[in-house]
C-alpha positions as CSV (number, residue, x, y, z in Angstrom):
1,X,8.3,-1.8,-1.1
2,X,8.0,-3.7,-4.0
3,X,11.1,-1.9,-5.5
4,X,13.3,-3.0,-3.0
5,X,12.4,-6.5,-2.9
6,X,12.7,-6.2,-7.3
7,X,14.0,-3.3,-8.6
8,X,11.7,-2.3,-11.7
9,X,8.7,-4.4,-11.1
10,X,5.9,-3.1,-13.2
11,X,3.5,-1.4,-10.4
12,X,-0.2,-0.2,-10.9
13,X,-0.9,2.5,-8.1
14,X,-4.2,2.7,-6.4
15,X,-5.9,4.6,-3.0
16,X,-9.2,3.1,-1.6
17,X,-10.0,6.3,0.2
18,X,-13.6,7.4,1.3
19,X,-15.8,8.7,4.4
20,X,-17.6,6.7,6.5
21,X,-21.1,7.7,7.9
22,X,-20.4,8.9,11.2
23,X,-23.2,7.6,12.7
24,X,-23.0,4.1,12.5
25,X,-19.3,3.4,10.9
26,X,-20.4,2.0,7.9
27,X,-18.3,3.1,4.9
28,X,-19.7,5.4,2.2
29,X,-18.8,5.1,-1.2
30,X,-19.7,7.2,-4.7
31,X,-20.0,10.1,-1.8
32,X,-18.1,13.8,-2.7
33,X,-15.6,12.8,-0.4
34,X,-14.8,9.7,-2.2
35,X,-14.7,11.7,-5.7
36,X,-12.2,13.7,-4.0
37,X,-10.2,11.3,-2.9
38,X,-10.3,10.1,-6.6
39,X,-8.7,13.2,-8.1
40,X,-6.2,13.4,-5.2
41,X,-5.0,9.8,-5.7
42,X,-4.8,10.4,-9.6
43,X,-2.7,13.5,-9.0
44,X,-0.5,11.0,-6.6
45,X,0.0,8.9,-9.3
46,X,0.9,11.0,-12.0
47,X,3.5,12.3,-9.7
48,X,4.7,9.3,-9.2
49,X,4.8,8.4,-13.1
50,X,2.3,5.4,-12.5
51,X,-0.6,4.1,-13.8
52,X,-3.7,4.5,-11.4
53,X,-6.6,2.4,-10.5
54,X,-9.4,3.6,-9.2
55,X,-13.3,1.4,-8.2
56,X,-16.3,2.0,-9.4
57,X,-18.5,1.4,-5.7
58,X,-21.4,2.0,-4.2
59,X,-22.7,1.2,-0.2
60,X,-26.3,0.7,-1.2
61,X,-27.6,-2.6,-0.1
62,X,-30.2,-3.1,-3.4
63,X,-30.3,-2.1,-6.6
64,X,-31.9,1.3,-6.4
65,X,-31.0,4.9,-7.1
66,X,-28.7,5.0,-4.4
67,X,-26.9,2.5,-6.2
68,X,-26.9,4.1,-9.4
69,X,-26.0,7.8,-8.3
70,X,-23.9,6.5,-6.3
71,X,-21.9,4.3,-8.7
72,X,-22.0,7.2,-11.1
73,X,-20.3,9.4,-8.8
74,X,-17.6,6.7,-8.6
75,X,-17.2,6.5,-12.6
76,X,-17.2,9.7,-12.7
77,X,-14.7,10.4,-10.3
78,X,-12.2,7.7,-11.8
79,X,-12.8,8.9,-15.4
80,X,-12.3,12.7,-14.0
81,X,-8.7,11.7,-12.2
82,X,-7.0,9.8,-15.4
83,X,-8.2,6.2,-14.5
84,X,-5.8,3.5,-16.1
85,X,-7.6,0.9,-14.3
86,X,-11.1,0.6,-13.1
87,X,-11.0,-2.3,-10.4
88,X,-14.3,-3.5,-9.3
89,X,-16.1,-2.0,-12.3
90,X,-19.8,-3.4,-12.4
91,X,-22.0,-5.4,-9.7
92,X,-20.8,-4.4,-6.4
93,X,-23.1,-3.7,-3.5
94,X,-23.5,-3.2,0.0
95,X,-19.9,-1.8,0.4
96,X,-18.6,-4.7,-1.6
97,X,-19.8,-7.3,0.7
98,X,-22.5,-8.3,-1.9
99,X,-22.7,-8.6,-6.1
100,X,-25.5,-8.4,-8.2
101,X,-26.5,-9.4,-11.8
102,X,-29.1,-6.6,-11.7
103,X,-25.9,-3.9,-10.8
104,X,-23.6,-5.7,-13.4
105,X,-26.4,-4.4,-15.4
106,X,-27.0,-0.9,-14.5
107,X,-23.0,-0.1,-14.5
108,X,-22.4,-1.7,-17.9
109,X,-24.7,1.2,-18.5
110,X,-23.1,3.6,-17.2
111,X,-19.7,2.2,-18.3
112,X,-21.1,2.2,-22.3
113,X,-22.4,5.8,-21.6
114,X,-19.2,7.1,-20.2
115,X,-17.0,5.7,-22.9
116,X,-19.2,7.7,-25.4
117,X,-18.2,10.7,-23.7
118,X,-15.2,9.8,-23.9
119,X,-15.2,9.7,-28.0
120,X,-13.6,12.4,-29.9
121,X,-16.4,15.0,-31.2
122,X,-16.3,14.5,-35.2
123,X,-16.7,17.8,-36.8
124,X,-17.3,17.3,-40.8
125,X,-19.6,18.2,-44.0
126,X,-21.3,15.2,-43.0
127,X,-22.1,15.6,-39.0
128,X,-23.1,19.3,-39.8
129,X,-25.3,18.5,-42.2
130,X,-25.6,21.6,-44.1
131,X,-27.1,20.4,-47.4
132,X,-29.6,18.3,-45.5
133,X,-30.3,22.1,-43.6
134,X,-31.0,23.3,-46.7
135,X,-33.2,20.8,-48.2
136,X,-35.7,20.7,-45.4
137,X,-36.1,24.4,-45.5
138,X,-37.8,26.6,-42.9
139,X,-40.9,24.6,-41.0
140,X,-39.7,21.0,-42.5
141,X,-39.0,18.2,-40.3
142,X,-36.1,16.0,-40.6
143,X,-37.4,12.5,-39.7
144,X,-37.6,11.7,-43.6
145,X,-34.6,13.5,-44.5
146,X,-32.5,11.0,-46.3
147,X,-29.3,12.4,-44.0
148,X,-31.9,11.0,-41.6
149,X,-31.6,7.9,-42.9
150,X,-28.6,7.0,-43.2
151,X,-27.3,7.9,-39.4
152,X,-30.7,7.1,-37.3
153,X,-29.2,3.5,-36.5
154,X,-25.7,4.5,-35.6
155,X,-25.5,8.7,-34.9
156,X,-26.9,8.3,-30.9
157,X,-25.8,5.9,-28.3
158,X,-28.3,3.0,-28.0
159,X,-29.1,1.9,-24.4
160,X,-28.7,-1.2,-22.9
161,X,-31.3,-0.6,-19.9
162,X,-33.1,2.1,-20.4
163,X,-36.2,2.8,-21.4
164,X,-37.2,6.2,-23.3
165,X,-40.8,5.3,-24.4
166,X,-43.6,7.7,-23.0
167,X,-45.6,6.6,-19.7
168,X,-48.8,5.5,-21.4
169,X,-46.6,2.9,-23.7
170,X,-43.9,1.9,-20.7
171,X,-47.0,1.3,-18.3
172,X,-48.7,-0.7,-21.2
173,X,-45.9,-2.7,-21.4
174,X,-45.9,-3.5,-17.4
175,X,-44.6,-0.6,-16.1
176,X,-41.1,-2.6,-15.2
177,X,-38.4,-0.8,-13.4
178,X,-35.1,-0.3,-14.3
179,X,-34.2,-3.0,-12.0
180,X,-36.8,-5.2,-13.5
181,X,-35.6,-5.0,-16.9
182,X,-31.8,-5.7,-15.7
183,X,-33.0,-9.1,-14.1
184,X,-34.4,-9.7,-17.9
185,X,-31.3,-8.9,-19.6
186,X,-29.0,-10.9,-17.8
187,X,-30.7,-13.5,-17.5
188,X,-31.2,-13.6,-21.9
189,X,-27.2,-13.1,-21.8
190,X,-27.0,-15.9,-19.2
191,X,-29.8,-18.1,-21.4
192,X,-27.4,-17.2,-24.8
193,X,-23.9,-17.5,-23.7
194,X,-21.8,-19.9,-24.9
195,X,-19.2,-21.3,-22.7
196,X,-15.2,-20.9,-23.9
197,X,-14.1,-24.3,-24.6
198,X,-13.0,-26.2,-21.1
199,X,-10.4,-29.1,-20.7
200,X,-13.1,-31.3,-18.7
201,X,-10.7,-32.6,-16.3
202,X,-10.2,-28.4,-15.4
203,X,-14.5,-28.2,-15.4
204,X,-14.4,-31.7,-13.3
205,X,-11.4,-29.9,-10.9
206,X,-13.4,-26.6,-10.7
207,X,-16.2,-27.8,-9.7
208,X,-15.4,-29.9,-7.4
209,X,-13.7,-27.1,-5.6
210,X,-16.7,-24.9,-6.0
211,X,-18.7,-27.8,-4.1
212,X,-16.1,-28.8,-1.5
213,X,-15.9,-24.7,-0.3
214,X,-19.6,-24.2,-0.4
215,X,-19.5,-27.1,2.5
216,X,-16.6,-25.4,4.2
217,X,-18.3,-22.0,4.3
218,X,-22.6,-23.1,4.6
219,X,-21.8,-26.1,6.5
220,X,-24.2,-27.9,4.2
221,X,-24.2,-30.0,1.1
222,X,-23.7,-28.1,-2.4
């Protein structure tokens, strides 16, 4: 359609296919039959010759496991079919009748985590290691080795959320959730962020239309 109203207009195809749960109607989302849908509508689009967006979703109502399986099942399947462009990437909920700082959380997670996959295995004298091998020697550790050393900080993926300390120290600690420790982070981003400058008449504007549709849609004063 849009190449017969403009002949070459650029075009990003996308498919918002899943199942729903038979028994009430709801829709499901991050399910196998989503996933499938996935890989089916990137095969679409590479037939097509265009670039393919995909969602990273989830029908739980909270932030939970449900949520988290779910949404990886949804990253998963966009990253498995060729994914150009991953619409609705972090905080949806409930179907995507809801957002969540707490989910923004949890999928910048998995986002970070997936794009590590996604980097090229290096394969050199230096990731092998083979003199450090050879210096610790049978029985040795290599916690103090200085190849150790000099990778500890950067050679694994550091997590934004979670939490790899034993039970004894994570329940010393106050035994938070992963959902607890998202409603810390964001709100320490929130606390630190510094606002891109803002023409104030635009921030005045803004505002005021922020205000004036809260009262249109509640009823009630902002």
């Amino acid at each position: 359609l849009a190449q017969i109203v403009h002949p070459g207009t650029p075009m990003v195809y996308g498919a918002f296919t899943s199942n729903v749960d038979m028994r009430t109607g709801s829709p499901a989302f991050g399910t196998s039959e989503s996933v499938k849908s996935q890989f089916a509508s990137g095969q679409m689009a590479r037939r097509y010759g265009l670039p393919w967006r995909s969602s990273n979703a989830t029908a739980s109502s909270v932030v939970d496991a449900q949520a988290a399986y779910e949404a990886e099942m949804a990253v998963w399947g966009a990253i498995m079919g060729g994914v150009n462009l991953l619409y609705q990437g972090a905080g949806w909920l409930e179907g995507g009748l809801t957002a969540s700082y707490e989910k923004l959380i949890l999928d910048v997670e998995i986002l970070q985590m997936m794009s590590e996959v996604l980097q090229p295995l290096v394969v050199d004298e230096a990731t092998l290691g083979f003199e450090a091998i050879r210096d610790v020697g049978p029985g040795g550790h290599f916690f103090g080795s200085a190849h150790t050393l000099e990778r500890y900080e950067t050679a694994f993926y550091r997590p934004l959320l979670s939490d790899w300390r034993n039970f004894e120290t994570w329940q010393a600690d106050g035994a938070r959730t992963a959902t607890e420790r998202a409603n810390t982070i964001w709100k320490q981003l929130l606390a630190e962020a510094v606002p891109p400058p803002l023409d104030p008449a635009v921030a005045e504007a803004l505002d005021a239309f922020v205000a004036r549709r809260k009262r249109e849609i509640t009823g009630r004063g902002a």
